[in-house]
C-alpha positions as CSV (number, residue, x, y, z in Angstrom):
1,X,70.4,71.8,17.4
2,X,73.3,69.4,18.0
3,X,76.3,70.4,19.7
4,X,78.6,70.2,17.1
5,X,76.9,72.2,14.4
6,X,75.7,76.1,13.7
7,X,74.3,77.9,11.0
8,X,74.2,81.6,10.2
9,X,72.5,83.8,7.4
10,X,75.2,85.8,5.4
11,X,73.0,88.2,3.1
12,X,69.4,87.8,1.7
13,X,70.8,84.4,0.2
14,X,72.9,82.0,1.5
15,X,72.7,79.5,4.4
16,X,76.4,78.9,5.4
17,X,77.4,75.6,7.8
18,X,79.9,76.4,9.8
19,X,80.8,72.3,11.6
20,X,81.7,72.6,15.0
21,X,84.0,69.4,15.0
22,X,86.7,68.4,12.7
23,X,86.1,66.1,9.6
24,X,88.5,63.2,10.1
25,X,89.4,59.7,8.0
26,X,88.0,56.7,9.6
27,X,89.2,54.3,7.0
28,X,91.0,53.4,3.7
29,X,90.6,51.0,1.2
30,X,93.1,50.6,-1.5
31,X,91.4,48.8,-4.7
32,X,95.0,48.8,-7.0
33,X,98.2,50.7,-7.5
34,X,96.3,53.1,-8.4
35,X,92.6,53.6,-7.1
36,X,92.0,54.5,-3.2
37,X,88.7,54.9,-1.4
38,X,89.0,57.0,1.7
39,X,85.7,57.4,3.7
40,X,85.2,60.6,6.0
41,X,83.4,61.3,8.9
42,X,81.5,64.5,8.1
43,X,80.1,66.8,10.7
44,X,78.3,68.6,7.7
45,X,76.6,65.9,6.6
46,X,76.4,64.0,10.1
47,X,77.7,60.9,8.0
48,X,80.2,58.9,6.6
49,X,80.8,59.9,3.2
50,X,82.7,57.6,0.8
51,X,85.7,59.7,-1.8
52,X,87.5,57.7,-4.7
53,X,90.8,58.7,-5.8
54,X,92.8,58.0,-8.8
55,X,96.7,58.3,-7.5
56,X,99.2,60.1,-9.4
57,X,102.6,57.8,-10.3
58,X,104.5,57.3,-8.0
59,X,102.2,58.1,-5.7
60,X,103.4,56.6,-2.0
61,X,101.4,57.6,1.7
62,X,102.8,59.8,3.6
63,X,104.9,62.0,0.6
64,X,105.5,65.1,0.9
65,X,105.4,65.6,-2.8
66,X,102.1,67.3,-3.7
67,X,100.2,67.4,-7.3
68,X,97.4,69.5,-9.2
69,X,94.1,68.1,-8.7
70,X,91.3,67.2,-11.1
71,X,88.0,67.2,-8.8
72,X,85.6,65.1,-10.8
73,X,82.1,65.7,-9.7
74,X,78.9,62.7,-10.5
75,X,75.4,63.3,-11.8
76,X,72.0,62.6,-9.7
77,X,71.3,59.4,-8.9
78,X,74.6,57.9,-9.1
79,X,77.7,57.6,-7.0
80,X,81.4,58.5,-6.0
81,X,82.1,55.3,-8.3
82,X,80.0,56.4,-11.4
83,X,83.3,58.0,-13.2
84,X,85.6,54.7,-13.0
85,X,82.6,52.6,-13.6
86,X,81.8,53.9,-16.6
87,X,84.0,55.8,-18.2
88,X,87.9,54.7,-18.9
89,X,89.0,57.8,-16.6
90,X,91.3,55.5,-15.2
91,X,93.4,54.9,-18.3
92,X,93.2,58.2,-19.2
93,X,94.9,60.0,-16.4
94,X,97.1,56.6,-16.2
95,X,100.4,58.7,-17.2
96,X,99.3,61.7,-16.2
97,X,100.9,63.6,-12.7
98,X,97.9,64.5,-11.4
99,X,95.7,63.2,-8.4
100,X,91.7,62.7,-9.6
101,X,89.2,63.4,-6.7
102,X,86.1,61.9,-7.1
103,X,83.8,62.5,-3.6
104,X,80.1,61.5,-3.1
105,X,78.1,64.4,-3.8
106,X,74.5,62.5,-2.3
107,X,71.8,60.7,-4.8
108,X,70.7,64.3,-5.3
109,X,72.7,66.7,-3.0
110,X,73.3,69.4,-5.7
111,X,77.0,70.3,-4.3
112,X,74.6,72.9,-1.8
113,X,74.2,73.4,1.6
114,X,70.5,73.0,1.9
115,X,68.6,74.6,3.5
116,X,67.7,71.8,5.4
117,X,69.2,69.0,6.4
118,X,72.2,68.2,3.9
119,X,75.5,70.0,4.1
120,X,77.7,69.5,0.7
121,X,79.1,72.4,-0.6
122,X,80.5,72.7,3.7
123,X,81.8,68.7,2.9
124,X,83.4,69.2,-0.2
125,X,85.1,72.7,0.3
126,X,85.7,73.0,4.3
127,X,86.0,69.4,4.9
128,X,87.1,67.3,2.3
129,X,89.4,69.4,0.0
130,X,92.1,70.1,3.5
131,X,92.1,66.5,4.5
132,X,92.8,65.9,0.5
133,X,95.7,68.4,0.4
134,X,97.5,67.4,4.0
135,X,97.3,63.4,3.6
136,X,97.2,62.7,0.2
137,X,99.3,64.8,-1.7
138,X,96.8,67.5,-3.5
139,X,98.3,70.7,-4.8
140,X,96.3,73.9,-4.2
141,X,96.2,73.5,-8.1
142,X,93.0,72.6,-9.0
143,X,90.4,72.0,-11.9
144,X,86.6,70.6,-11.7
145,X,84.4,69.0,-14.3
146,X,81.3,66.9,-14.1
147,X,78.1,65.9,-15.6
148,X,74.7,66.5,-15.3
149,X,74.2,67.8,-11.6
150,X,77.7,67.6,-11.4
151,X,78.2,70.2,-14.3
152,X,76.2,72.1,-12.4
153,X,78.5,71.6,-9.3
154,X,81.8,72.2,-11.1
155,X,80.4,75.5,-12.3
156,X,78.5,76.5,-9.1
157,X,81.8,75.7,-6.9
158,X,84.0,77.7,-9.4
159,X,81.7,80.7,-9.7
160,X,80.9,80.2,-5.6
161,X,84.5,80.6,-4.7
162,X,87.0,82.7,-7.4
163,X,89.9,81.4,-7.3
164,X,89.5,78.1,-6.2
165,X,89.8,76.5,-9.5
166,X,91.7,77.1,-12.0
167,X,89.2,75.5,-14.9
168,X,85.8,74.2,-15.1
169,X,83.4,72.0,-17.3
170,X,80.5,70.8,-17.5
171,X,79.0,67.6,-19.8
172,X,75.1,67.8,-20.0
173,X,75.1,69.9,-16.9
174,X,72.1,72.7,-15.3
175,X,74.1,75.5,-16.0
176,X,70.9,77.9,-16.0
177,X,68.1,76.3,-13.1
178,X,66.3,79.9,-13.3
179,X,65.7,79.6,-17.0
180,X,62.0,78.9,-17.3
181,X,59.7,77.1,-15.1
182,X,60.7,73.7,-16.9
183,X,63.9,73.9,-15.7
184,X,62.9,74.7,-11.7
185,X,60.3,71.8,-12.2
186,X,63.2,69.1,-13.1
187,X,65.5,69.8,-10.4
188,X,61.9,70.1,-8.1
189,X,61.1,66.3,-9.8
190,X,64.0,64.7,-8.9
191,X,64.0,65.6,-5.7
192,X,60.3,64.5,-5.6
193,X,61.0,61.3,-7.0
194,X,63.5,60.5,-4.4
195,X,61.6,61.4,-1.2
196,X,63.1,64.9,-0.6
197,X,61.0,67.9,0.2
198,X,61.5,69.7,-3.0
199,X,61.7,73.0,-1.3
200,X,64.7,71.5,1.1
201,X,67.7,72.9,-1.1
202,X,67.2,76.3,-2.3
203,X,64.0,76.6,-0.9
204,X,60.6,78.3,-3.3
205,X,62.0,79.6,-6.8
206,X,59.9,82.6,-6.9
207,X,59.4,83.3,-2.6
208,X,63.1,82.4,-2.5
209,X,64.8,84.0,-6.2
210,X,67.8,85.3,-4.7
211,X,69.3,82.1,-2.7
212,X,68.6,79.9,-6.5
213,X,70.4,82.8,-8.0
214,X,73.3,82.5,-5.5
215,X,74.2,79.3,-6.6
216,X,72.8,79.0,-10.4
217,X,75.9,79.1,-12.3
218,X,74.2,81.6,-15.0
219,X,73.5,84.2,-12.6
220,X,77.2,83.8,-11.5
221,X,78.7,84.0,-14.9
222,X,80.2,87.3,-14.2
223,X,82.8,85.5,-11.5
224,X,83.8,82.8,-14.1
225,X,85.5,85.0,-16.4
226,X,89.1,84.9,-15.2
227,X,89.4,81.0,-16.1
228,X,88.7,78.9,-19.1
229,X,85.5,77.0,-19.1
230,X,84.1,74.1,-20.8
231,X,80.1,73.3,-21.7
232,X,78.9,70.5,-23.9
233,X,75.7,68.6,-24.3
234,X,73.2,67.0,-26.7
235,X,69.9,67.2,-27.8
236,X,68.4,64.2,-26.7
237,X,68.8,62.4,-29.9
238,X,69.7,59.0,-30.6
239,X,73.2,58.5,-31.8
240,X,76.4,56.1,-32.5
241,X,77.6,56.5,-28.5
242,X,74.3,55.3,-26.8
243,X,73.6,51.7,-25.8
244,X,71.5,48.9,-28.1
245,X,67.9,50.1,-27.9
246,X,68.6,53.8,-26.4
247,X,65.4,55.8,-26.9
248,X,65.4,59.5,-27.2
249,X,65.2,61.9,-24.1
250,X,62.6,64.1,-24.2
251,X,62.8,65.3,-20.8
252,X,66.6,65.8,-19.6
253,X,68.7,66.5,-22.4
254,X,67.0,69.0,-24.2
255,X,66.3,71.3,-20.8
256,X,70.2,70.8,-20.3
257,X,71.1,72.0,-24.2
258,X,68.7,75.0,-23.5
259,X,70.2,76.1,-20.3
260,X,73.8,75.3,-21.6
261,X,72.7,77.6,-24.2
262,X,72.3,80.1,-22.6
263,X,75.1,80.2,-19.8
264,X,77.4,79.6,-22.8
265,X,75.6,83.2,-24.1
266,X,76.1,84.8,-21.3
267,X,79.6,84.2,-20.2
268,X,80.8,85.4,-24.6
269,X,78.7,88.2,-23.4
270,X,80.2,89.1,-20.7
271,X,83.8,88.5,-22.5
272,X,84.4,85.6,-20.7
273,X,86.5,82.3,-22.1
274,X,84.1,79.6,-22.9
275,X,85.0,76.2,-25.3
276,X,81.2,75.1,-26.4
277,X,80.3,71.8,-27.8
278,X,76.6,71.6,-28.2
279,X,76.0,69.1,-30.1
280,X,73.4,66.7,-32.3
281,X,72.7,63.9,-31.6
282,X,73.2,63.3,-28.2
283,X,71.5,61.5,-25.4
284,X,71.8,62.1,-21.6
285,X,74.2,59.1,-21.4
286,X,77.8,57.9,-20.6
287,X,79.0,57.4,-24.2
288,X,78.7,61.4,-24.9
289,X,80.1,61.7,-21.5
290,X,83.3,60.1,-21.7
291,X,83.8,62.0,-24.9
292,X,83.5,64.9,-24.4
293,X,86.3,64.4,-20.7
294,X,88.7,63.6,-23.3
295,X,87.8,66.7,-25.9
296,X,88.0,69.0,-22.6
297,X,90.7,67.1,-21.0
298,X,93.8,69.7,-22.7
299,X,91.9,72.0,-21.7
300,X,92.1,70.7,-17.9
301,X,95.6,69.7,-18.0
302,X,96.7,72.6,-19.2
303,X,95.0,74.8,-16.7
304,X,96.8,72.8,-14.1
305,X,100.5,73.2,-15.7
């Protein structure tokens, strides 16, 4: 094991990383006024990992003026750039006092610390979010959304760490992996399809139950009932927000409604705050996406005032 890393079992469940050395900025690239890509060297990960920000007005290095924080977390397969490039996130937070955190969360890292090999929920939490708050002006206010695998994240993180967040949502997210073998085989397929050993971040779902159910958001529900919480998706229909020739989505969408479903259930169940959009049609795609930001977007803002 390398020098600068440990890990340690804390229950039946979890793997926690625990880096030996300190995360540090190696180098800043300011793309406008307003955009600015910071890359950090990660003992977590072993890597440098890229992070986009949107700045705040008035923004300037070096303030010692600090603002609530909108973490904005991307889907599998994509990038740290995914939001700006295809949403208009940009103009929408364009007169708004708030600093927008958009980190790399890995093709497929899953905002987990695997149980082998990748490190995220260490880089985004331990690593990242400090260096984020001492150099570039984030509040400890905070609010997370994403899509996809990053719906999962934003709910994940929240229900991982009460407190943390002060809102969550999730667009076409995995809010439920546990929910039937259907669901377990998509997350296990993607992985697949990229070269990872499927059974690399959460390990078997049946040998291994408890550490998937330490970090499904469903099975967490319970520790998500303090803050208000978003959940949309489709159902994999064709409609007026996809592309020229879109074809329906069989495979993706639909397992997303059926687990949003069912988290969004469970959390009215447990008496919990939950604004639901599930909605027809509705494809996997950036059109419902960028949507539904702005439909959950009062609900973020005003969970950071």
């Amino acid at each position: 094991m390398p020098a600068n890393r440990r890990t340690f079992l804390l229950g039946a469940a979890t793997t926690v990383f625990v880096p030996m050395a300190a995360a540090r900025v190696v180098s800043e690239n300011r793309l406008g006024t307003r955009m600015l890509d910071i890359t950090i060297d990660s003992p977590a990960l072993g890597a440098a990992v890229p992070v986009r920000l949107l700045l705040p007005p008035g923004w300037t290095p070096g303030s010692s003026r600090s603002w609530p924080v909108l973490y904005l977390l991307h889907g599998a397969g994509d990038d740290y750039t995914s939001w700006t490039r295809s949403t208009d996130v940009s103009a929408l937070v364009q007169q708004q006092e708030m600093l927008v955190v958009m980190p790399s969360g890995g093709r497929d890292g899953f905002y987990s610390d695997w149980r082998t090999g990748q490190h995220w929920e260490t880089f985004h939490l331990t690593e990242m979010l400090p260096i984020i708050e001492r150099g570039y002006g984030a509040s400890g206010t905070r609010v997370i959304a994403g899509l996809s695998m990053g719906g999962f994240g934003a709910m994940s993180y929240a229900a991982r760490h009460p407190g943390m967040f002060q809102a969550a949502a999730s667009y076409s997210g995995l809010l439920h992996t546990r929910q039937s073998a259907r669901s377990t085989s998509l997350i296990q397929g993607v992985l697949v399809k990229d070269g990872y050993d499927p059974f690399a971040l959460w390990g078997d779902p049946i040998v291994n139950a408890a550490v998937w159910a330490g970090h499904n958001p469903y099975d967490l529900a319970d520790r998500l009932l303090g803050i208000p919480l978003y959940v949309a998706c489709g159902d994999g229909q064709v409609g007026p927000l996809d592309p020229p020739g879109a074809l329906p989505d069989f495979a993706i969408e639909p397992v997303c409604r059926d687990q949003s479903t069912a988290f969004i259930q469970r959390v009215r169940q447990l008496g919990g705050t939950v604004t639901a959009n599930i909605y027809s049609p509705g494809t996997h795609n950036w059109g419902w996406w960028q949507r539904e930001l702005h439909s959950s977007f009062p609900m973020l803002t005003t969970a950071l005032a």
